[in-house]
C-alpha positions in Angstrom: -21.1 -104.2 -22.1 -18.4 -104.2 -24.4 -15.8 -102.9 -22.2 -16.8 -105.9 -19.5 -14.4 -109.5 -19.4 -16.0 -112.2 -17.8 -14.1 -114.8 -16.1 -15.6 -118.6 -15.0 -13.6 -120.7 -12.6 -16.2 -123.8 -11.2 -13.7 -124.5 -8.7 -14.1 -121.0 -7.1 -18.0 -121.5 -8.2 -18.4 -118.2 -9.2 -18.4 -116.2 -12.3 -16.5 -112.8 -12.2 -17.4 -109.9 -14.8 -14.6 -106.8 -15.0 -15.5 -103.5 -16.3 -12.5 -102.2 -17.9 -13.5 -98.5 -18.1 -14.4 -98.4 -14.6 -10.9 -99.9 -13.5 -8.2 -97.0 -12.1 -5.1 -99.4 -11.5 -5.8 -99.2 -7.1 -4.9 -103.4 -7.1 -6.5 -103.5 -3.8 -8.5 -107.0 -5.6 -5.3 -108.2 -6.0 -4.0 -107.7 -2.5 -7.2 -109.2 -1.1 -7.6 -112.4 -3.4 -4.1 -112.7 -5.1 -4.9 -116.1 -6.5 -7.6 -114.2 -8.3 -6.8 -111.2 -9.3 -3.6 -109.6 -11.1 -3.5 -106.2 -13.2 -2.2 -106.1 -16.6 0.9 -104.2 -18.4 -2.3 -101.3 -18.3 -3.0 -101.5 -15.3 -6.3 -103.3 -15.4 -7.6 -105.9 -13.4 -7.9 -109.6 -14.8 -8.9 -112.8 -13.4 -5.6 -115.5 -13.6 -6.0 -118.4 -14.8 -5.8 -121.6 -12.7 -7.1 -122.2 -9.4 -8.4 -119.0 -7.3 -9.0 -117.9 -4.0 -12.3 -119.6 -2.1 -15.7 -117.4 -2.8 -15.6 -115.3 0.1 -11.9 -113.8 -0.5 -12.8 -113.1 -4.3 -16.3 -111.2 -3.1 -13.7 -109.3 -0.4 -11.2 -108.3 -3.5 -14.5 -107.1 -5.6 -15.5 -105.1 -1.9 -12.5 -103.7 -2.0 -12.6 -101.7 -5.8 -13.0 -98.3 -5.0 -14.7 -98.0 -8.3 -17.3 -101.1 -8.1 -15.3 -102.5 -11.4 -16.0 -105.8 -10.3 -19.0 -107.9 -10.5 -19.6 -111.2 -8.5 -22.4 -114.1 -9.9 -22.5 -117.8 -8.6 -22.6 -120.1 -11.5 -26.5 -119.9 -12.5 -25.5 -115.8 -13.1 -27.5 -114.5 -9.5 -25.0 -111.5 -8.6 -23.7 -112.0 -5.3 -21.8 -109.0 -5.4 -22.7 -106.1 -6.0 -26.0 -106.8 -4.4 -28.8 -105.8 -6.8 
């Protein structure tokens, strides 16, 4: 998808994929797993850089899109979240 950022972090061990177009600005990622997860001068969600929130908070933030903009894979790319 051209519209879709990914993001790695190996300390978080996972691999977070954004979709821009599905993004409406709700931040609720970002109050979950604010170590994660920011919006932009747009109003889209990013991935910070630096060191993230643990696995489980960033899967919570990506639960918590209203829009399912979020996708969740450990590092070998299995999706953890949204399950398939």
């Amino acid at each position: 998808m051209k519209d879709e950022k990914i993001y790695k972090n190996k300390d978080a061990k996972v691999i977070i994929k954004i979709i821009n177009s599905k993004c409406i600005s709700a931040a609720t990622c970002a109050v979950i797993a604010p170590e994660t997860f920011d919006l932009d001068e747009d109003g889209i969600a990013f991935c910070k850089e630096g060191t993230w929130d643990e696995a489980t908070k960033v899967i919570d933030g990506a639960k918590s899109c209203p829009t399912s903009a979020i996708i969740v894979e450990d590092l070998a790319g299995n999706q953890l979240y949204p399950e398939k």
